[in-house]
N, CA, C and O atoms as CSV, one atom per row, in Angstrom:
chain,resi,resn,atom,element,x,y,z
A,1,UNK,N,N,0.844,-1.193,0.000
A,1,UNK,CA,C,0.000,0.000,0.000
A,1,UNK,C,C,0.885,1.251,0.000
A,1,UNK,O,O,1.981,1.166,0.554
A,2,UNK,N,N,0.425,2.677,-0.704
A,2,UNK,CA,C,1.253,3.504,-0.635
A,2,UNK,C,C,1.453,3.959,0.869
A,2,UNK,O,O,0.708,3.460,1.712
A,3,UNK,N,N,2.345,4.809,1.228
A,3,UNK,CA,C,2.713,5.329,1.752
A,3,UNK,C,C,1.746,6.086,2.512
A,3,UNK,O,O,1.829,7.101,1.821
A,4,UNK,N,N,1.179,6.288,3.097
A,4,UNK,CA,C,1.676,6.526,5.040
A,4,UNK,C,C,0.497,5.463,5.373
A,4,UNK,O,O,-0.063,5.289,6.456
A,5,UNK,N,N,0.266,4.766,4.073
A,5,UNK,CA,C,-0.972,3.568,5.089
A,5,UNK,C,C,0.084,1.852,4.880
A,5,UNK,O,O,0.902,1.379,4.091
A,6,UNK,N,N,-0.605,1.469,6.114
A,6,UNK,CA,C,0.602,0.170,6.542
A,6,UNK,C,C,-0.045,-1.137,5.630
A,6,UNK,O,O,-1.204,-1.049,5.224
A,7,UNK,N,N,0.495,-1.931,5.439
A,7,UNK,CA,C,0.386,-2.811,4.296
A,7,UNK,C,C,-0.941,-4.260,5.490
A,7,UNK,O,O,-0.687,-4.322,6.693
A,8,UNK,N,N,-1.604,-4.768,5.179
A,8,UNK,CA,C,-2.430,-5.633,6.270
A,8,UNK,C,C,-1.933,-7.321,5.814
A,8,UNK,O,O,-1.618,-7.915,4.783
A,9,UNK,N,N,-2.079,-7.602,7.173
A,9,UNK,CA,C,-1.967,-9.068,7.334
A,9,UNK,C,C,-3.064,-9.947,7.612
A,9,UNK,O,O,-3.923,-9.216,8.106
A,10,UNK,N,N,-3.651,-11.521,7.546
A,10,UNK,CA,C,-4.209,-12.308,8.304
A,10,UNK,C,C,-3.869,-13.151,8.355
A,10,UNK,O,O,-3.027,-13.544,7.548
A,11,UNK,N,N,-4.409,-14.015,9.487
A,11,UNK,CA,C,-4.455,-14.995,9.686
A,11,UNK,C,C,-5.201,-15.968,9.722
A,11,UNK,O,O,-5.637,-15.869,10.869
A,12,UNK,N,N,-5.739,-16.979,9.228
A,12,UNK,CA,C,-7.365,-17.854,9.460
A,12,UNK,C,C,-7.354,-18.964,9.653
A,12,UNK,O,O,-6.282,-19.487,9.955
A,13,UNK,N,N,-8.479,-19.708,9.557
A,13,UNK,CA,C,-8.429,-20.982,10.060
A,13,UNK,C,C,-9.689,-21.363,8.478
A,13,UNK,O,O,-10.766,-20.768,8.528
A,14,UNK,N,N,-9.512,-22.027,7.610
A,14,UNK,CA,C,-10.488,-22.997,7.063
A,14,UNK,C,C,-10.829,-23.933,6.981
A,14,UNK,O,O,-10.132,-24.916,6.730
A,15,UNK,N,N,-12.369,-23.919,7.225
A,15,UNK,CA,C,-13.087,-25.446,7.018
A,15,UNK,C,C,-13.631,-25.108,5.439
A,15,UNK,O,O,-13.796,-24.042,4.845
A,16,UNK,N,N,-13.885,-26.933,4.935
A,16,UNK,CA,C,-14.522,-27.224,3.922
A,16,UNK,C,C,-14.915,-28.412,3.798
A,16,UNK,O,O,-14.302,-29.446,4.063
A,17,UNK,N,N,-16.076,-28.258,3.343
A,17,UNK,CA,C,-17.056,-29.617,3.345
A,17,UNK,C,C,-17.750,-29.909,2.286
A,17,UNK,O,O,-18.350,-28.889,1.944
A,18,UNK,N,N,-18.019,-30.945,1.458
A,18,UNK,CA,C,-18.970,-31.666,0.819
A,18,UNK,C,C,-20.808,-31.973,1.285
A,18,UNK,O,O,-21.225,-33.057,1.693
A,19,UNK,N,N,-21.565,-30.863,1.107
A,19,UNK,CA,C,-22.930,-30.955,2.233
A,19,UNK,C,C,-23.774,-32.466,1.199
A,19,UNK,O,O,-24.725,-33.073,1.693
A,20,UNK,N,N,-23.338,-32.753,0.117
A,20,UNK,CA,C,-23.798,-33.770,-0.976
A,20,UNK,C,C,-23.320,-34.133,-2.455
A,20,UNK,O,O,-22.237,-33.685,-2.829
A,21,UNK,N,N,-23.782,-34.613,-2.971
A,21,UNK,CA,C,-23.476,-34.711,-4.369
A,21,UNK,C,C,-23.031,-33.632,-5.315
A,21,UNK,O,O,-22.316,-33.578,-6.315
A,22,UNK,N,N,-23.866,-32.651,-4.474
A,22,UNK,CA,C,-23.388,-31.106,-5.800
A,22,UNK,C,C,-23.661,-30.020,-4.654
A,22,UNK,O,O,-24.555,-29.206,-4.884
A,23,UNK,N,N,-22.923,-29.932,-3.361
A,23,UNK,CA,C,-23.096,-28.433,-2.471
A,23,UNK,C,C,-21.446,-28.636,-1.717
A,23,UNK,O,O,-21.145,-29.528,-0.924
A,24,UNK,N,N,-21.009,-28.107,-1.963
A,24,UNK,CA,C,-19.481,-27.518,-1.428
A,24,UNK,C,C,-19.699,-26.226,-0.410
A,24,UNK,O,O,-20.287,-25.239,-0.853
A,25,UNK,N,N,-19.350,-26.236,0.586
A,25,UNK,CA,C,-19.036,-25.270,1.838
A,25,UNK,C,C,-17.826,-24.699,1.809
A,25,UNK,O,O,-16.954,-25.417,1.319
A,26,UNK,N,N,-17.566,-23.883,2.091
A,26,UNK,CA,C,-15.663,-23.545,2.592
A,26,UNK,C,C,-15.941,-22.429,3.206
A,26,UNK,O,O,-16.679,-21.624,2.639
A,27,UNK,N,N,-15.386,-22.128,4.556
A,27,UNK,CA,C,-15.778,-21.075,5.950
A,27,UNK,C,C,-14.483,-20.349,6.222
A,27,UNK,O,O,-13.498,-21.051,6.452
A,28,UNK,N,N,-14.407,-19.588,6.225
A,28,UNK,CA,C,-12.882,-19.158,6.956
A,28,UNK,C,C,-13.135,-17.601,8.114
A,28,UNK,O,O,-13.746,-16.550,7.919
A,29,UNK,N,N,-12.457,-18.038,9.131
A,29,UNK,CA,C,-12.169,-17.175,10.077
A,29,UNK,C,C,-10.927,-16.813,10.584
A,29,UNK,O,O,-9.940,-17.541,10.695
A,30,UNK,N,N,-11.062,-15.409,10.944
A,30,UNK,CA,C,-9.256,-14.941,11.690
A,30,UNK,C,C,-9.032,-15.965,13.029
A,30,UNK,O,O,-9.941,-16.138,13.842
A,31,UNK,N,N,-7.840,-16.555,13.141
A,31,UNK,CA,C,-7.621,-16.758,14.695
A,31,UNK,C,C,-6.218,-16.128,14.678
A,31,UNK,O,O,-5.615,-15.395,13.895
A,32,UNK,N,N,-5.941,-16.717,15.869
A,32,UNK,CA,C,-4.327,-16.269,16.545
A,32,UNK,C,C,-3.551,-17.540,16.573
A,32,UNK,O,O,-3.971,-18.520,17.189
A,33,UNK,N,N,-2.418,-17.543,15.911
A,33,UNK,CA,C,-1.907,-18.832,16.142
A,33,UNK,C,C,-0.346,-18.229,16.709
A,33,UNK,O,O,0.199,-17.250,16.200
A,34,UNK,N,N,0.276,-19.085,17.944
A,34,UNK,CA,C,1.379,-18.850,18.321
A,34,UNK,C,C,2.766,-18.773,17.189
A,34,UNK,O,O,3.844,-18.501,17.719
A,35,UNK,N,N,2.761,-18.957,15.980
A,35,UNK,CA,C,3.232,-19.329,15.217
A,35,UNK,C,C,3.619,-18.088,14.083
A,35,UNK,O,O,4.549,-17.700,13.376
A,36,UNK,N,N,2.477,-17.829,14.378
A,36,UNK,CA,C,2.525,-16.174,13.522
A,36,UNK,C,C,1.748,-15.012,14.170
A,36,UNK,O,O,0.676,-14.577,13.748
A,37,UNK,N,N,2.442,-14.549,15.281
A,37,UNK,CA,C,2.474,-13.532,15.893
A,37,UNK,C,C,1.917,-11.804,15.353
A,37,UNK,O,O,2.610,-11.627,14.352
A,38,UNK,N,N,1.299,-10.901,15.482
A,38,UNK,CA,C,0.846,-10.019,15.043
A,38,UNK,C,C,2.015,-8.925,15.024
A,38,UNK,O,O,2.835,-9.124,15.920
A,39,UNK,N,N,2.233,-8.023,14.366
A,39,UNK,CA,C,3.108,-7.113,14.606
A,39,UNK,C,C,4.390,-7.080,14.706
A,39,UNK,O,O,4.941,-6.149,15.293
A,40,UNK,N,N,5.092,-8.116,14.135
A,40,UNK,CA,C,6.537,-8.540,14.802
A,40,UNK,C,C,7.684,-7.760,14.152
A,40,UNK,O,O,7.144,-7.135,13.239
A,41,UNK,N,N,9.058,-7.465,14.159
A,41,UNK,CA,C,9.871,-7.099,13.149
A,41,UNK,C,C,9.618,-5.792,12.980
A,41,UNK,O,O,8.727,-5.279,13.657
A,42,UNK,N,N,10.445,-4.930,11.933
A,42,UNK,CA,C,10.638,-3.625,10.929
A,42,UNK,C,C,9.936,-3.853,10.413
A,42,UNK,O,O,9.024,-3.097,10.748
A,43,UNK,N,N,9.593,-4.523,9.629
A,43,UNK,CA,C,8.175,-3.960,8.250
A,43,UNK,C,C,6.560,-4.963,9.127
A,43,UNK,O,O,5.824,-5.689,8.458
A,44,UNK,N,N,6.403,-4.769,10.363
A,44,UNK,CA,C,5.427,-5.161,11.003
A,44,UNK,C,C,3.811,-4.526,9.994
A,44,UNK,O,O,3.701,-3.322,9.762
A,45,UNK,N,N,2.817,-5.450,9.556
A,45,UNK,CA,C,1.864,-5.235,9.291
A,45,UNK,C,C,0.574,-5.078,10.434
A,45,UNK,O,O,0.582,-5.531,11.578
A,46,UNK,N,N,-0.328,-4.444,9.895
A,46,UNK,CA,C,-1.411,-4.584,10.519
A,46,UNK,C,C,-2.515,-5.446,10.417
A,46,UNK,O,O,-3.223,-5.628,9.426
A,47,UNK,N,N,-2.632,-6.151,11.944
A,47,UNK,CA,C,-3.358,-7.888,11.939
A,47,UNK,C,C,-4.634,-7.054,11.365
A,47,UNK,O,O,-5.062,-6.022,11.880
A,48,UNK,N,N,-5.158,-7.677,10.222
A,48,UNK,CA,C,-6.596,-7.623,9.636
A,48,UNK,C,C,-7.473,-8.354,10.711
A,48,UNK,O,O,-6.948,-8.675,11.777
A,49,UNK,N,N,-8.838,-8.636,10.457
A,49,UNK,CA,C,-9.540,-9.763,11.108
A,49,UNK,C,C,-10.349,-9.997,9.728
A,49,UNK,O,O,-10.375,-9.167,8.819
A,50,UNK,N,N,-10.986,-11.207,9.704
A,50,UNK,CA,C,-11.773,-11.724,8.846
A,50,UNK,C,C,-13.096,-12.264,9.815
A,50,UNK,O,O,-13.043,-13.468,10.069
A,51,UNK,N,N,-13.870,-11.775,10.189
A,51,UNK,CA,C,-15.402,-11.927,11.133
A,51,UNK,C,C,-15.929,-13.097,10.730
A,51,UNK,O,O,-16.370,-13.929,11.523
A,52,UNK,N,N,-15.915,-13.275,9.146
A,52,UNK,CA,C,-16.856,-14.691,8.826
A,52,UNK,C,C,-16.672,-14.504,6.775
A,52,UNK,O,O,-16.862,-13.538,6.036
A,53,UNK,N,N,-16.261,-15.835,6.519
A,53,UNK,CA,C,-15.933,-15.405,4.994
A,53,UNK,C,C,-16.410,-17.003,4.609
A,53,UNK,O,O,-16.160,-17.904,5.410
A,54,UNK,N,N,-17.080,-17.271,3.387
A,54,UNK,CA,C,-17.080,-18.423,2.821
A,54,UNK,C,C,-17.899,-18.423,1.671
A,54,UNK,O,O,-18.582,-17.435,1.400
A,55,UNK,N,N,-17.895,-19.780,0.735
A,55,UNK,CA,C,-18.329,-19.793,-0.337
A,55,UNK,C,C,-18.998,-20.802,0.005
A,55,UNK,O,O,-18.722,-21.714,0.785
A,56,UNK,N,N,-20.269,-20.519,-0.873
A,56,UNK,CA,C,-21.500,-22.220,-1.026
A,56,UNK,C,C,-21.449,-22.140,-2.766
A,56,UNK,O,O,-21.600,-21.119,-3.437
A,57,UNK,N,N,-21.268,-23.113,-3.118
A,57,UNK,CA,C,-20.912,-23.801,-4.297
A,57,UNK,C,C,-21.803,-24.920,-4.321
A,57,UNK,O,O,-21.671,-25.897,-3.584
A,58,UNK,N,N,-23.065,-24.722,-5.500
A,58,UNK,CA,C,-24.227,-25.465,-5.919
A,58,UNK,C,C,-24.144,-26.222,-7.284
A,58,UNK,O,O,-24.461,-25.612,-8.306
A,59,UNK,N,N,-23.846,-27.164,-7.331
A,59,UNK,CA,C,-23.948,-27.445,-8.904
A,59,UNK,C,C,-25.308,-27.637,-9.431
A,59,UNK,O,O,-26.273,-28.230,-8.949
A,60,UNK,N,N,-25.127,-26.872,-10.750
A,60,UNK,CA,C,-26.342,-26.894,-11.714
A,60,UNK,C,C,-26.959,-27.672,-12.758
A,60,UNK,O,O,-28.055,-27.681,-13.319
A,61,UNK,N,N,-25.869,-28.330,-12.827
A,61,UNK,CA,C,-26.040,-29.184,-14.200
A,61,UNK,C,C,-25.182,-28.507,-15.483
A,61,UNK,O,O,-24.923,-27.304,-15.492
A,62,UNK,N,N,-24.817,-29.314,-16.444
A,62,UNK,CA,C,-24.034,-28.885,-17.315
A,62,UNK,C,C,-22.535,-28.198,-17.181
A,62,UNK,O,O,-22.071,-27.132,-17.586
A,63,UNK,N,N,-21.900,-29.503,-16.289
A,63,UNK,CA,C,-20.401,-28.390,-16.046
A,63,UNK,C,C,-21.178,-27.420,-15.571
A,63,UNK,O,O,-21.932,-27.059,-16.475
A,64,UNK,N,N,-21.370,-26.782,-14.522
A,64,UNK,CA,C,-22.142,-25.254,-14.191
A,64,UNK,C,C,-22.335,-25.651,-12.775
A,64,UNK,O,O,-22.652,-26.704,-12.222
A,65,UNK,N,N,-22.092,-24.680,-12.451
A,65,UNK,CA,C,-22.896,-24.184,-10.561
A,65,UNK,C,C,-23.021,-22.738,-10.252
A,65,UNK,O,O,-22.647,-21.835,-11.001
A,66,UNK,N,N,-23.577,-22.590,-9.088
A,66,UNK,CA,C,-23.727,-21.483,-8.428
A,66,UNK,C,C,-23.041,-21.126,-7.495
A,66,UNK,O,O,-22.773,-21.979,-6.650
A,67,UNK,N,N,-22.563,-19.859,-7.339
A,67,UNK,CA,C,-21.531,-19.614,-6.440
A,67,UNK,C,C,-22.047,-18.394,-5.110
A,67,UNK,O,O,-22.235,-17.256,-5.541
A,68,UNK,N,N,-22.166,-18.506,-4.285
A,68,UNK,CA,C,-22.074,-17.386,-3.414
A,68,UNK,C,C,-21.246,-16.822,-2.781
A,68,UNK,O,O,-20.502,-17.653,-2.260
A,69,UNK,N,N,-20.901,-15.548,-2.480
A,69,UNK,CA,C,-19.786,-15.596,-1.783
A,69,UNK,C,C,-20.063,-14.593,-0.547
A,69,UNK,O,O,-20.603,-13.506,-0.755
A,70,UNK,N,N,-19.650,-15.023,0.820
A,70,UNK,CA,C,-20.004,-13.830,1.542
A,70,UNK,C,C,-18.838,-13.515,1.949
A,70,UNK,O,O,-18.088,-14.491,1.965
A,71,UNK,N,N,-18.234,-12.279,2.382
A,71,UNK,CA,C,-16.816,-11.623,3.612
A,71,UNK,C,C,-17.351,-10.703,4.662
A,71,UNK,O,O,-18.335,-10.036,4.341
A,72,UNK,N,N,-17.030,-10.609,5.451
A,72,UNK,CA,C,-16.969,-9.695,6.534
A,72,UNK,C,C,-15.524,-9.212,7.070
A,72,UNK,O,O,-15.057,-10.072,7.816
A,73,UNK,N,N,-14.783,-8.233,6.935
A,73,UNK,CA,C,-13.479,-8.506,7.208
A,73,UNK,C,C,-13.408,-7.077,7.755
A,73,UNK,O,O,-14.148,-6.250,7.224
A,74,UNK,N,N,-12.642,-6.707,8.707
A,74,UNK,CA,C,-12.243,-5.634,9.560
A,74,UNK,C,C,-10.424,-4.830,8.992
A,74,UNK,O,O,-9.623,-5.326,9.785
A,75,UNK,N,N,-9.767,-4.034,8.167
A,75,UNK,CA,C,-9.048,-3.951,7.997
A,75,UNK,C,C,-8.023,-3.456,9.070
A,75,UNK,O,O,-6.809,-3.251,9.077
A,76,UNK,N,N,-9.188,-3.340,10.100
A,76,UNK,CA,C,-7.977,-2.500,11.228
A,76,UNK,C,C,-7.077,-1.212,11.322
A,76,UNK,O,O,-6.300,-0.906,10.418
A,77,UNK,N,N,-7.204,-0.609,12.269
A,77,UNK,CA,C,-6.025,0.713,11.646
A,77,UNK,C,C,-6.811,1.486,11.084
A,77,UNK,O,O,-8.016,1.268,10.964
A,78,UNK,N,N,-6.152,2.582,10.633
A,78,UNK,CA,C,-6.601,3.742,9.648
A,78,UNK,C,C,-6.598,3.050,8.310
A,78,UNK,O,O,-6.004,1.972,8.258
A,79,UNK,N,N,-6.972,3.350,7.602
A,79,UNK,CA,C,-7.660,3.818,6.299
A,79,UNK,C,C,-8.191,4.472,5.678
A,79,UNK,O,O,-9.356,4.609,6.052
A,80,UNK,N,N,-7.867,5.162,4.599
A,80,UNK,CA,C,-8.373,6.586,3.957
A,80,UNK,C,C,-9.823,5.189,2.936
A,80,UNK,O,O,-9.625,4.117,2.364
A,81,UNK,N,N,-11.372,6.161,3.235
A,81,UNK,CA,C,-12.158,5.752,2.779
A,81,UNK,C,C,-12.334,4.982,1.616
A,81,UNK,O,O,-13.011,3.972,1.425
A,82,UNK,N,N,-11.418,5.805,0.679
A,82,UNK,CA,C,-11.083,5.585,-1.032
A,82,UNK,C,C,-10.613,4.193,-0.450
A,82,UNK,O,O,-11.530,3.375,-0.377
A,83,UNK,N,N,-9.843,3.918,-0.183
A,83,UNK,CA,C,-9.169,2.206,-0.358
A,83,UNK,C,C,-10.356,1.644,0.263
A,83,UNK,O,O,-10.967,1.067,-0.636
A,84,UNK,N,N,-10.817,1.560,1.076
A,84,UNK,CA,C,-11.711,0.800,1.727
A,84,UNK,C,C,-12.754,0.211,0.498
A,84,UNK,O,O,-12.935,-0.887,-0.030
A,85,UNK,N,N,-13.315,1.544,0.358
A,85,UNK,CA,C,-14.156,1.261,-1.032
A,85,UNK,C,C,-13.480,0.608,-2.346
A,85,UNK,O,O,-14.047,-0.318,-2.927
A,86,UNK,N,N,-12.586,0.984,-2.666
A,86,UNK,CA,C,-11.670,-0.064,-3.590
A,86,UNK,C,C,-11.420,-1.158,-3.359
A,86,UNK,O,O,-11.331,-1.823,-4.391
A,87,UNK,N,N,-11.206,-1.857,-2.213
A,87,UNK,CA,C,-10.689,-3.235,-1.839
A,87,UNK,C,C,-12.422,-4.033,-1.698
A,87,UNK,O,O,-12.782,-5.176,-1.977
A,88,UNK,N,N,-12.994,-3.158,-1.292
A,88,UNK,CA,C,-14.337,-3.915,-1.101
A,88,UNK,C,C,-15.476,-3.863,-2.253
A,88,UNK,O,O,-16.455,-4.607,-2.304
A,89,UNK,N,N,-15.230,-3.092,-2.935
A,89,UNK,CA,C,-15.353,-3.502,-4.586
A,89,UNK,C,C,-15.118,-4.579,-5.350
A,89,UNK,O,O,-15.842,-5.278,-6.059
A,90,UNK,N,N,-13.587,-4.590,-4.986
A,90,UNK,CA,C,-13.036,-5.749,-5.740
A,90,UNK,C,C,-13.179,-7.415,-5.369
A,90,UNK,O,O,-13.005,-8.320,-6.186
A,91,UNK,N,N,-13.524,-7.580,-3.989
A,91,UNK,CA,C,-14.045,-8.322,-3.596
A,91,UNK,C,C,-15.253,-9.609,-4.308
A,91,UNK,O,O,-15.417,-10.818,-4.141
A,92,UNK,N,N,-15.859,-8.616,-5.081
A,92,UNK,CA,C,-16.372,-9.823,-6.479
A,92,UNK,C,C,-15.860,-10.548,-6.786
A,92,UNK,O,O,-15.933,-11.759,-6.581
A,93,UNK,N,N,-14.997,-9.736,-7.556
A,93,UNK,CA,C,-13.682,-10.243,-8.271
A,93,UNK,C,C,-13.660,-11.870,-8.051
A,93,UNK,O,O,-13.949,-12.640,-8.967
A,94,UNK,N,N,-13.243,-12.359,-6.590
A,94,UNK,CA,C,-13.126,-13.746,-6.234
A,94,UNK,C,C,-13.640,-14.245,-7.189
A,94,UNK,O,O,-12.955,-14.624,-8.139
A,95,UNK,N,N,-15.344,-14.396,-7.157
A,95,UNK,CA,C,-15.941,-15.300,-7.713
A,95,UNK,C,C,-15.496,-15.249,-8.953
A,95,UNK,O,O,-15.118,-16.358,-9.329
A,96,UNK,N,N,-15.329,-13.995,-10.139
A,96,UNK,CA,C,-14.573,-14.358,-11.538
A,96,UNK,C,C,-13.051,-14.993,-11.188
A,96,UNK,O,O,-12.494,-15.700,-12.027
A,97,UNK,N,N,-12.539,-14.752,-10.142
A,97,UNK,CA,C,-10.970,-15.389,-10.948
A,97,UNK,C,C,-11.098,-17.050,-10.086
A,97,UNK,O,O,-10.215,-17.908,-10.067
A,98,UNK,N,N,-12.240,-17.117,-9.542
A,98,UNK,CA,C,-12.105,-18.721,-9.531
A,98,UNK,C,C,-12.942,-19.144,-10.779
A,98,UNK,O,O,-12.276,-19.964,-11.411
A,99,UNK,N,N,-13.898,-18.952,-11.255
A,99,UNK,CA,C,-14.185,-18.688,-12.807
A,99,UNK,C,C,-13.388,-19.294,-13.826
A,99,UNK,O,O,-13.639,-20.309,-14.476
A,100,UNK,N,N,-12.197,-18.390,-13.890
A,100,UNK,CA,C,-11.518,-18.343,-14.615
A,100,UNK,C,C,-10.544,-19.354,-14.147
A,100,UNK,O,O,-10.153,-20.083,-15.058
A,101,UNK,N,N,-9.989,-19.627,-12.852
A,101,UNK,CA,C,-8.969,-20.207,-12.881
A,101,UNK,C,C,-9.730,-22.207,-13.425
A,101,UNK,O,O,-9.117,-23.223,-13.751
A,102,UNK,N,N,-11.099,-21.953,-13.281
A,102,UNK,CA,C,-11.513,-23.870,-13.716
A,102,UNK,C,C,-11.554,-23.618,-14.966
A,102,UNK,O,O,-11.047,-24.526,-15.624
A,103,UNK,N,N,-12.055,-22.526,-15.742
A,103,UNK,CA,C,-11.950,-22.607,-17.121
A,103,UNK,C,C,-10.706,-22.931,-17.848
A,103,UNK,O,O,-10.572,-23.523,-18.919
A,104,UNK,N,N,-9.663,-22.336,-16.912
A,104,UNK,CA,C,-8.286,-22.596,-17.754
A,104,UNK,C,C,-8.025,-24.069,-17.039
A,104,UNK,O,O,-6.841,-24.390,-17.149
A,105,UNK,N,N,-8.514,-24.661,-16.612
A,105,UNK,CA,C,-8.196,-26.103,-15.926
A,105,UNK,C,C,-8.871,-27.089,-16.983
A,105,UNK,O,O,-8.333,-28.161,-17.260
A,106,UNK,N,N,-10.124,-26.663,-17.584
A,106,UNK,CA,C,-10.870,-27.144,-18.321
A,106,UNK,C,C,-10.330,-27.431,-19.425
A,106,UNK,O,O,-10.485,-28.528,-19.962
A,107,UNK,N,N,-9.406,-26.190,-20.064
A,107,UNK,CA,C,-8.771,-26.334,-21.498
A,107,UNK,C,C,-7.600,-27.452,-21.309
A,107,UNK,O,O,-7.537,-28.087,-22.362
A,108,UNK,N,N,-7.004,-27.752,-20.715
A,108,UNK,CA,C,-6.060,-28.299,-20.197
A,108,UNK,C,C,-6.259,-30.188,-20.978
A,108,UNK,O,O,-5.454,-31.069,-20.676
């Protein structure tokens, strides 16, 4: 991030599950793990939190499904509004570049 805003970190924990034949789960939340410490060092970031994030993945038929995606995420710290709104914009995004990343799996 430019300059005078601090670059963010997380940390999470994911689950993922198979609910049947065609429903995929995947959950992710911030924790704390002794392992990777918040703040540590010279170029120390700022611990993000992630409140509650996951995808439900429905298949439709025809190679095809449905995707949802929810985030809740806390960036922590200051932030000038403009980024906020930019990063949480882009946040769609996910669902196209996993999109994209099975399509190019597909050509394969």
């Amino acid at each position: 991030l430019p300059k005078p805003i601090s670059d963010r970190d997380f940390v999470w924990r994911e689950f993922s599950t198979k609910l049947d034949d065609t429903t995929h789960v995947i959950l992710a939340q911030s924790v704390e793990h002794p392992d990777c410490p918040a703040g540590r060092g010279l170029l120390a970031y700022v611990r993000a939190a992630i409140h509650a994030s996951g995808y439900h993945i429905k298949a439709t038929g025809d190679d095809k499904c449905f995707v949802s995606y929810l985030v809740q995420a806390d960036p922590q710290g200051w932030l000038p509004t403009m980024v906020t709104n930019l990063v949480a914009a882009d946040q769609a995004s996910n669902v196209k570049r996993i999109r994209e990343h099975f399509a190019a799996r597909r050509k394969k």
